[in-house]
C-alpha positions in Angstrom: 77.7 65.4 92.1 79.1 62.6 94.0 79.0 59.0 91.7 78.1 55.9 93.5 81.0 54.4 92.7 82.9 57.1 94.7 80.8 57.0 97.4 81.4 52.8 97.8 84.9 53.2 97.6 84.9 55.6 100.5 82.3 53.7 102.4 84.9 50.7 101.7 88.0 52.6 102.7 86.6 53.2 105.9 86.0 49.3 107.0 89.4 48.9 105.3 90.6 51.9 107.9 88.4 50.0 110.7 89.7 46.6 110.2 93.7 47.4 109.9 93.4 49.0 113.5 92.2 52.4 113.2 89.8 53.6 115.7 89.2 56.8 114.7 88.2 57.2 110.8 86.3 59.6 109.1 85.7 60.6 105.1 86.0 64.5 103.6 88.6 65.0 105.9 91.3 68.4 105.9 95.1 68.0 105.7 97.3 68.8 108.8 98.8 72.1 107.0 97.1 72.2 103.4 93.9 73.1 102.1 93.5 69.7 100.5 90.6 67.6 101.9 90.8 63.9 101.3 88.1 61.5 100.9 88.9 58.8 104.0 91.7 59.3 107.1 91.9 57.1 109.7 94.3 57.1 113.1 95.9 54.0 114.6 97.0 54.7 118.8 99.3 51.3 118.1 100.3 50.7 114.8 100.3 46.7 114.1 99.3 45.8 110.6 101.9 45.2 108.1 101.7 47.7 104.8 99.1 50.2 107.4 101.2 51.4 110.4 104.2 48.6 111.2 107.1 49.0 113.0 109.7 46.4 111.9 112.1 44.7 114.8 115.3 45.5 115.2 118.0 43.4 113.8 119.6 41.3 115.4 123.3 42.1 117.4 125.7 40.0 118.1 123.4 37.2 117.5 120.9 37.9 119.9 117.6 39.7 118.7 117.3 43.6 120.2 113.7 43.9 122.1 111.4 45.3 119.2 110.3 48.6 119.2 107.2 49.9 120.5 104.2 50.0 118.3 103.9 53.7 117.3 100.7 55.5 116.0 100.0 56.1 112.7 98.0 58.0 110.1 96.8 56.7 106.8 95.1 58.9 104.3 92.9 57.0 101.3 92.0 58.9 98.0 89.0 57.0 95.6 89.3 57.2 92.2 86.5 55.6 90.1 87.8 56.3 86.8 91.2 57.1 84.8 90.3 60.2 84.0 89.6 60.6 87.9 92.8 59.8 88.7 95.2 60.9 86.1 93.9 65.0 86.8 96.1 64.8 89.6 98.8 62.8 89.8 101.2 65.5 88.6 104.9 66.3 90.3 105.0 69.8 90.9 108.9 70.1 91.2 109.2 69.0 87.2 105.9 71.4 86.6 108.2 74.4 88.4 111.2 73.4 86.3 109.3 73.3 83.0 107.4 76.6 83.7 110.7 77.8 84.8 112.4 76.7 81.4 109.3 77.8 79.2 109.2 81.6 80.8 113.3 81.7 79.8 112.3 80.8 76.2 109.0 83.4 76.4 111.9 86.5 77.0 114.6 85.1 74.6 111.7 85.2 71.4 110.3 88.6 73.5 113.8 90.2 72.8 115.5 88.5 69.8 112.5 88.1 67.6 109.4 90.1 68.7 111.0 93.6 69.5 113.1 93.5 66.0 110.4 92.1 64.3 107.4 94.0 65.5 108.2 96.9 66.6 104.3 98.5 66.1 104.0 96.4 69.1 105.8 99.0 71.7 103.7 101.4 73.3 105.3 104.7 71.9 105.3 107.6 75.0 105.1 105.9 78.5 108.1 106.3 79.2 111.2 108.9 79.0 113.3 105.4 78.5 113.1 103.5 75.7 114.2 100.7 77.8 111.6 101.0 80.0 108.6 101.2 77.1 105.8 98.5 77.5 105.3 96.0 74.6 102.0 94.5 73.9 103.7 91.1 73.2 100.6 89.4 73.7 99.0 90.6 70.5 102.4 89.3 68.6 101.8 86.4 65.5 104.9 85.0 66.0 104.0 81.4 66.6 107.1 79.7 68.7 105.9 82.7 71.1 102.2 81.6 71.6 102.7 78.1 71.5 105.0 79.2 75.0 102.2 81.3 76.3 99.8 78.3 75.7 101.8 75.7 77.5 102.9 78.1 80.4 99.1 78.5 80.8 98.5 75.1 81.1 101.4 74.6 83.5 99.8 77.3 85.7 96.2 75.2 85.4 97.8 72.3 86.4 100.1 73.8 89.2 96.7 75.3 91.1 94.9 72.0 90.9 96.0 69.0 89.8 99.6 68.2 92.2 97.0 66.9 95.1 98.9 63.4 95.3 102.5 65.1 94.8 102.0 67.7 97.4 101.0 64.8 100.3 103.9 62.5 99.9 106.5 65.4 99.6 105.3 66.8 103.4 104.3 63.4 104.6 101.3 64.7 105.8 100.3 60.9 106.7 102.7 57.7 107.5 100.8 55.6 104.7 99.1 57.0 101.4 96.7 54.3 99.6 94.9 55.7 96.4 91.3 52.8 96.3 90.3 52.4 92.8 87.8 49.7 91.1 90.6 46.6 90.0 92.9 46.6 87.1 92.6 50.4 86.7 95.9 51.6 87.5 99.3 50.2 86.6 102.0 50.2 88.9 104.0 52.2 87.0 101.2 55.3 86.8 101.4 55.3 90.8 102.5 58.4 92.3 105.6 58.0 93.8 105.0 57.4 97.6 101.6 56.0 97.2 100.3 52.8 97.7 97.2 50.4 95.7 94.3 49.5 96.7 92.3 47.6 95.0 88.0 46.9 94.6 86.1 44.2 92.7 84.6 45.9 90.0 81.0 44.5 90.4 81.0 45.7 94.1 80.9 48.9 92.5 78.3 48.1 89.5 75.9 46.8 92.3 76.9 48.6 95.7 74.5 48.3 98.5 73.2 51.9 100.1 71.7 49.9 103.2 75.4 48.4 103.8 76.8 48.2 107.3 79.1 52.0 107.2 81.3 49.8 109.4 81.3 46.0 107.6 83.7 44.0 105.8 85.9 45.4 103.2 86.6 44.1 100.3 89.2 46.7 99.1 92.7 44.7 99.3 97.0 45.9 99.5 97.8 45.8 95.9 100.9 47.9 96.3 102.2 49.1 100.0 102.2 52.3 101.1 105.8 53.3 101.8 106.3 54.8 105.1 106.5 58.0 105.7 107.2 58.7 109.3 104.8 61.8 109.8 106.0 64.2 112.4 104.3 63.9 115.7 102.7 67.0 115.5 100.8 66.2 112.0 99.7 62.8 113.3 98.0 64.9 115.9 96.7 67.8 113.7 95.0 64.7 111.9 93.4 62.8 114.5 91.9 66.7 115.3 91.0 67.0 112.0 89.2 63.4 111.6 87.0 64.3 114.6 85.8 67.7 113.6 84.7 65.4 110.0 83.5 62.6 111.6 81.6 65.5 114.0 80.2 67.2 111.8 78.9 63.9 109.6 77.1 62.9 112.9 75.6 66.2 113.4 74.6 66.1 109.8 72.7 62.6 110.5 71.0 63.5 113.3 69.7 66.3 111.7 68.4 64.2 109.4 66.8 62.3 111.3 65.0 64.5 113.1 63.8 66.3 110.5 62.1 63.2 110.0 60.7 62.6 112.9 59.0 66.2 112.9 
């Protein structure tokens, strides 16, 4: 179930969405070409807000300033983590998980070949096949230990690979032009940031004492702590994003007024 600290910091993230510019915003909402569902998304038609959608002017040429740009959209995607142990399940790089795993199953044949099938050969499956090069080996069952300490580790590489490279996986296809992760203040260090995200930040004793009957829409406290860098989404994500905030933001209406008029019945 849903804490209540989770559920201010995405209540927050949304004013913080609403006051940088974006006018459409929504929580729980899908990636543009993953399965991953973040907690808040917001979409800005003209991006103007520095560390949320800027475009920075030109330089100048030949002394004389070059007309700025204009004011693209943007996308920003927010993730809330109330705790440490909230945030550090998922802030793994996949690449160096691939290239371990990748490492660990060369070292899982080498002991397979040079140490298991001299050294326990009542481990071979004796009579399915006419080759003996093609015999299975139950090298599961061996007791040599360098070999199950691999198969332990490659498990937990193939754990963390399935669920736990959320953040990695968005900044690599920049499935947004600025990534925030909103915790409560003093949480995080810069240095445990996952590369391509930005900080926000949340007094902690907004959280202790958050207020159900607050305004969805009101101030936010939640402030830049690190920026975002930009990531220059393609046009066509941007769009599959604003799609995707509607159908959340949709569907969370829809869920209200249901609600509601279950009440009134």
């Amino acid at each position: 179930m849903e804490s209540n600290a989770h559920q201010q910091l995405k209540r927050l993230s949304l004013a913080f969405l609403r006051e940088h510019g974006c006018l459409a915003v929504a929580t729980e909402v899908r990636c543009p070409i993953s399965r991953y569902r973040v907690d808040a998304a917001g979409y800005l038609e003209r991006a103007r807000h520095p560390g949320v959608g800027e475009v920075k002017p030109k330089p100048r040429e030949n002394g004389k300033r070059l007309k700025p740009p204009e004011k693209a959209p943007a996308t920003v995607i927010i993730e809330c983590k109330q705790s440490r142990a909230d945030f550090l399940r998922e802030r793994y790089d996949q690449r160096a998980l691939l290239d371990r795993r990748q490492q660990l199953d060369r070292l899982r044949r080498a002991i397979q070949t040079q140490r298991i099938m001299q050294e326990e050969p009542h481990l071979r499956q004796q009579g399915q096949s006419l080759f003996p090069e093609l015999d299975v080996w139950d090298f599961p069952r061996s007791r040599n230990q360098a070999y199950q300490k691999v198969l332990r580790q490659l498990r937990r590489i193939d754990q963390m690979l399935h669920g736990q490279t959320k953040f990695c996986m968005i900044a690599r296809y920049a499935l947004a032009d600025r990534l925030y992760i909103a915790a409560p203040e003093g949480m995080i260090k810069k240095r445990e940031l996952p590369p391509g995200w930005g900080l926000l930040e949340c007094p902690r004793k907004v959280l202790k004492n958050p207020d159900p009957n607050a305004d969805l829409f009101g101030e936010s406290v939640l402030k830049i702590t690190i920026t975002s860098p930009r990531h220059t989404a393609q046009r066509q994500r941007r769009e599959r994003m604003l799609r995707n905030i509607a159908v959340s933001a949709s569907a969370a209406l829809s869920q209200s007024l249901g609600i509601l008029a279950g009440t009134r019945g």
